[in-house]
C-alpha positions in Angstrom: 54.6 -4.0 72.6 51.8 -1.7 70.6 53.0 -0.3 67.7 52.6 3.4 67.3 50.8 4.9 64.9 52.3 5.3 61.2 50.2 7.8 60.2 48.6 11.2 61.4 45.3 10.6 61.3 46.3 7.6 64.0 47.6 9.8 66.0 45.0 11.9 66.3 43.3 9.2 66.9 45.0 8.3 69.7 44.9 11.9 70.8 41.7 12.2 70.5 40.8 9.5 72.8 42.8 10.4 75.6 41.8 14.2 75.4 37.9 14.1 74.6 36.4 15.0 77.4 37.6 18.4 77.3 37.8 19.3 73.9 34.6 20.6 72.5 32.9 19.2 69.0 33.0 20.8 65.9 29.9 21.1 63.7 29.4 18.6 61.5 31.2 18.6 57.9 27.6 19.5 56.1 27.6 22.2 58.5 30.7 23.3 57.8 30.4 23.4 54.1 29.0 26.7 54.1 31.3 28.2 56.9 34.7 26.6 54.9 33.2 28.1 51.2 33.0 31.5 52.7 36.3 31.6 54.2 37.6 29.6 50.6 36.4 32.3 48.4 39.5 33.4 46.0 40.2 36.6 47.5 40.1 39.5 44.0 43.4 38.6 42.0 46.1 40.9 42.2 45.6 43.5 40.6 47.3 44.2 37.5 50.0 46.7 37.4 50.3 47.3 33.6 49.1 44.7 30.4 51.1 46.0 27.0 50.4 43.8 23.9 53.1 42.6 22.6 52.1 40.8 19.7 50.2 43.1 17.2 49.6 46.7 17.6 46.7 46.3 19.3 44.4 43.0 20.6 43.2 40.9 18.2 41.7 37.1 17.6 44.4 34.8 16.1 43.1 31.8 13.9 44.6 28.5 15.7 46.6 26.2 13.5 47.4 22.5 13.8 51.4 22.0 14.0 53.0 19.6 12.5 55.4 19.2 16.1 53.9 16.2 18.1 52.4 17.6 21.3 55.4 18.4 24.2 52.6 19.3 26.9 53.5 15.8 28.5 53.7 16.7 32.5 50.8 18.5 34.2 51.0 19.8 38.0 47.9 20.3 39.9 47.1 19.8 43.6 44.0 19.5 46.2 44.0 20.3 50.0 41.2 18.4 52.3 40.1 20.4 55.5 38.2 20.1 58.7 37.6 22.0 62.2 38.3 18.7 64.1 37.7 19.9 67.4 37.6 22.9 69.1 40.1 23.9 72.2 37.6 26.1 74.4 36.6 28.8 71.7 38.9 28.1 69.4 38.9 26.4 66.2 41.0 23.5 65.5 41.7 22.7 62.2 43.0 19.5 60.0 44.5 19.8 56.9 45.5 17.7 53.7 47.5 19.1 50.9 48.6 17.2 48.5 50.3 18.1 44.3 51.3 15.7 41.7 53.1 15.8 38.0 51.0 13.4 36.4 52.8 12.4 32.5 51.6 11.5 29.1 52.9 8.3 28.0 51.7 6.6 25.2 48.7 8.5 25.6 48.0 7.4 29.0 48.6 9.3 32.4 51.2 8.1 35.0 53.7 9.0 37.4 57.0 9.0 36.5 58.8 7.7 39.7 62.0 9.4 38.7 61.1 12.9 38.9 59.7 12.4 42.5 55.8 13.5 41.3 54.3 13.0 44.8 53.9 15.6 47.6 52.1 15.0 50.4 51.2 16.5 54.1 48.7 17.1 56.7 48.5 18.6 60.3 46.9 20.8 62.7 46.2 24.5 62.1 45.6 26.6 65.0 46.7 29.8 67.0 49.1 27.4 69.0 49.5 29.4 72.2 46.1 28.5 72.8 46.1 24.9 72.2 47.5 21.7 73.8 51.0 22.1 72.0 52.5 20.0 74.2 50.2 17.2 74.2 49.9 17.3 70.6 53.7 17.0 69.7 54.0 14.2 72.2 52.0 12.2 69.8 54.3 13.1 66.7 51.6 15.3 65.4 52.4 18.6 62.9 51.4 21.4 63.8 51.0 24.8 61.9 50.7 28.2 63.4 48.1 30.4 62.1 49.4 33.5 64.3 46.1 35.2 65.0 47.4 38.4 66.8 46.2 40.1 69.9 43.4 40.2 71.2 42.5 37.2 69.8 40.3 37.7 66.7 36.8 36.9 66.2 35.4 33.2 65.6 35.0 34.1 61.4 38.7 35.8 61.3 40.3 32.5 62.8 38.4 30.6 60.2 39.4 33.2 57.5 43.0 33.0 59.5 43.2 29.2 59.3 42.1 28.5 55.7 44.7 31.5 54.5 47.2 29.3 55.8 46.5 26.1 54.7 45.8 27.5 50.9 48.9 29.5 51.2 50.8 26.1 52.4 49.1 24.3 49.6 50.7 27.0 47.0 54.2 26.6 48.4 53.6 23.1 47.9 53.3 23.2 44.6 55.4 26.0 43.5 58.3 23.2 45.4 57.3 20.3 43.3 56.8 23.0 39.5 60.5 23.7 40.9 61.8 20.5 41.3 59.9 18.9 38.6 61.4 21.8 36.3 65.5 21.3 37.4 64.8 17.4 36.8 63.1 18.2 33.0 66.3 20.2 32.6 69.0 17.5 33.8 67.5 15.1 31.6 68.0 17.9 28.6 63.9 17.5 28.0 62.2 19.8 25.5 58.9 19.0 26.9 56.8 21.2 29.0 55.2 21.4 32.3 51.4 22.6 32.6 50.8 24.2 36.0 47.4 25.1 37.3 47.0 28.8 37.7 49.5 31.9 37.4 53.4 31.3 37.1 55.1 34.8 37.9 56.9 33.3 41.0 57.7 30.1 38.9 59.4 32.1 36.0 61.3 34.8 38.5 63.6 31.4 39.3 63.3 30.2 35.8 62.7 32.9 33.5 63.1 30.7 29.9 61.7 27.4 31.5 59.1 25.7 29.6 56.6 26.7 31.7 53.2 27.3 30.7 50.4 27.9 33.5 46.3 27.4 32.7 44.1 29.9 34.5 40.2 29.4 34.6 39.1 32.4 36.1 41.3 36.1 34.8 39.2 38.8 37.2 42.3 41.1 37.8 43.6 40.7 33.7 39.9 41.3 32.8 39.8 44.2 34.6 43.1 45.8 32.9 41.6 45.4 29.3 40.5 48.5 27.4 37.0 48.5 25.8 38.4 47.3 22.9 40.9 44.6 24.2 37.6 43.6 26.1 35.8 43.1 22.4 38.7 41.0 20.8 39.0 38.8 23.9 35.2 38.0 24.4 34.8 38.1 20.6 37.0 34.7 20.5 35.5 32.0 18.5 36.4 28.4 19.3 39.9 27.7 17.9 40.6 31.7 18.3 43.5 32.9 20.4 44.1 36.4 21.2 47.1 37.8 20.6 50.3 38.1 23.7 50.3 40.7 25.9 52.6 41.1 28.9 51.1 41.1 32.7 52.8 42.5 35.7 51.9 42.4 39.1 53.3 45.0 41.9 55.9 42.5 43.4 56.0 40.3 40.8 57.9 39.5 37.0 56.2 40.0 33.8 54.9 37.0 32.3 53.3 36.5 29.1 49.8 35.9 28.4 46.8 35.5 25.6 43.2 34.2 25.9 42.3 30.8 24.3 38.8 29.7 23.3 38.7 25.7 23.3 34.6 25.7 22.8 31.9 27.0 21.0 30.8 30.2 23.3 27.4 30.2 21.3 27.2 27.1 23.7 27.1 29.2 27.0 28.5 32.1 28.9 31.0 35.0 27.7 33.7 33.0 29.6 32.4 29.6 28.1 35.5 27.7 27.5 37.6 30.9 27.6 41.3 29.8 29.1 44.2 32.3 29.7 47.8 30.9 29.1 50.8 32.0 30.7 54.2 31.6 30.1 57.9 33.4 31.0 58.4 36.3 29.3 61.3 35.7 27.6 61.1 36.5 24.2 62.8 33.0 23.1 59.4 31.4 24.2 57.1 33.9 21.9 57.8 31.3 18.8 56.3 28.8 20.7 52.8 30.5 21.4 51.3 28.9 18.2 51.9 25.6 18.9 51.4 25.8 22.4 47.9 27.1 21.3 47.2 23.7 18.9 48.5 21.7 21.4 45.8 22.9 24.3 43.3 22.6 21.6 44.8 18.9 21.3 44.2 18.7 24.9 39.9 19.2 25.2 39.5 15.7 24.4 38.5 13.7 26.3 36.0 16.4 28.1 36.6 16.7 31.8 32.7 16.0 32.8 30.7 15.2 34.7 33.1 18.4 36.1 31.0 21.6 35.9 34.0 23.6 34.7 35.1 20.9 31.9 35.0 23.8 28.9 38.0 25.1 31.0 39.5 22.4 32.4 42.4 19.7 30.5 41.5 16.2 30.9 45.2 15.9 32.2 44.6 18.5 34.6 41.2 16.9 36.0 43.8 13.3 35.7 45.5 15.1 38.5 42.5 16.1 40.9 41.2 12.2 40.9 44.6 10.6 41.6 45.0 12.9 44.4 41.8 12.9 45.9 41.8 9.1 46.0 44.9 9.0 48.0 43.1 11.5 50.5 41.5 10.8 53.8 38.0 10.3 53.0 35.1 12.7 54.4 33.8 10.4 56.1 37.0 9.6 58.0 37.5 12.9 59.1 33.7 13.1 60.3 34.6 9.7 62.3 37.6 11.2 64.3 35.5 14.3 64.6 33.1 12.5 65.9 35.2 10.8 68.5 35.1 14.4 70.5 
């Protein structure tokens, strides 16, 4: 008796094999690159519905402090997603999809997973508009399938692209925001003080947990940049290294306030305006404003070691890049996708 496959890149596989004849190939994944990056483009941030400083009367540049409080940034969150068009069904554009996050912790100075706060989330499947795909053939292999719900008429060969990626980016944020959510309830139980590090914003985080310690890292601010005054605009570019400016309060139509300040964790004589320029976000609850100095040493703590050879290591936590190489070496490989590809 043949065992069936255990995993689904075997059963596509298998799928694959029986079905090739009529599928049609997709290009190549160095020909995709620049199809995928257009559709992968960050769409503008929201845009911001008001930014008040709270801290000072108006913005300013804060000198950071060491803090005699060891460091309690101790579990960072991050994830990846891996995708391919596979195959195409007639016209359309069948995609595959890995998503994957992880709470990577500091222990004794070294990076793990803690096995009993479940870090580890992992999927993959098939994205496509599903009415006009083999749905039946595919589920009779045990393989997932997502819906990307294109509409009628059916849309245009760059809007199911567009269609496709929105989905699996939006499934790869869900992702996360369940493991932040879990990871946060089990800090809790266990009557932790530490603090989670997210990648990104945390507005929907905080509307569930509006006092959690919570802090999110975002690299690129276009929709906050965009709110500041002239002025705001000179304090916040104006940062030296070790300069943070003061807290203001974000809100987004839709969404809770949340707090927020600009860090500067390298020399900006060094390179761009943005050079090592990091916004930090936390709840807004005004409980977690005494804690915006030392969470401000500790991310200065937290440069060293530098994330390189990463191109965006004067903004990005060695615990935080941690992350992104554990996960992507539990991934499916390119060139194991390109195989299967192939196979059509």
């Amino acid at each position: 008796m043949v065992a069936s496959p255990t995993t689904t890149l075997d059963r596509l596989r298998r799928y694959l094999r029986q079905n090739h004849s009529r599928l049609r190939s997709a290009p190549t994944q160095a020909e995709q690159i620049e199809l995928l990056a257009q559709a992968q483009q960050s769409p503008v941030e929201d845009s911001v519905a008001s930014l008040k400083v709270v801290e000072h009367a108006t913005m300013q540049a804060v000198p950071v402090r060491p803090v005699s409080q060891s460091n309690a940034l101790r579990h960072f969150l991050d994830g990846i997603q891996r995708q391919r068009i596979l195959y195409y069904e007639g016209v359309v554009p069948v995609f595959y999809a890995y998503l994957s996050a992880v709470v990577r912790s500091r222990v004794d100075r070294r990076m793990c997973c803690l096995q009993d706060g479940s870090p580890l989330q992992q999927r993959d499947a098939l994205y496509a508009p599903l009415r006009y795909v083999d749905v039946e053939g595919l589920r009779q292999h045990g393989i997932s399938l997502r819906d990307t719900e294109p509409g009628d008429p059916l849309p245009s060969h760059p809007a199911l692209i567009q269609q496709a990626s929105n989905r699996i980016s939006n499934d790869r944020e869900l992702l996360e925001r369940e493991l932040a959510q879990q990871w946060l309830h089990w800090l809790r139980q266990q009557g932790s003080d530490d603090w989670l590090v997210v990648d990104g914003g945390i507005a929907e985080l905080a509307s569930t947990m509006p006092d959690a310690h919570l802090i999110g890292l975002a690299k690129t601010s276009t929709g906050v940049e965009r709110a500041l005054s002239p002025e705001q605009m000179q304090a916040v570019y104006g940062l030296h290294k070790g300069e943070r400016s003061s807290v203001f309060a974000i809100t987004r139509a839709g969404q809770p306030a949340v707090y927020s300040w600009f860090l500067r964790l390298h020399d900006p004589t060094k390179g761009s305006l943005l050079y090592g320029l990091l916004r930090v976000e936390i709840p807004a609850a005004e409980s977690l404003l005494a804690h915006v100095d030392a969470l401000s040493a500790w991310l200065m703590e937290d440069r060293v070691p530098l994330s390189v050879p990463d191109t965006r290591y004067d903004r990005l936590l060695y615990p935080m890049r941690d992350c992104e190489q554990y996960l992507r070496a539990l991934a499916p490989s390119t060139a194991q996708l390109e195989a299967l590809a192939q196979m059509v």
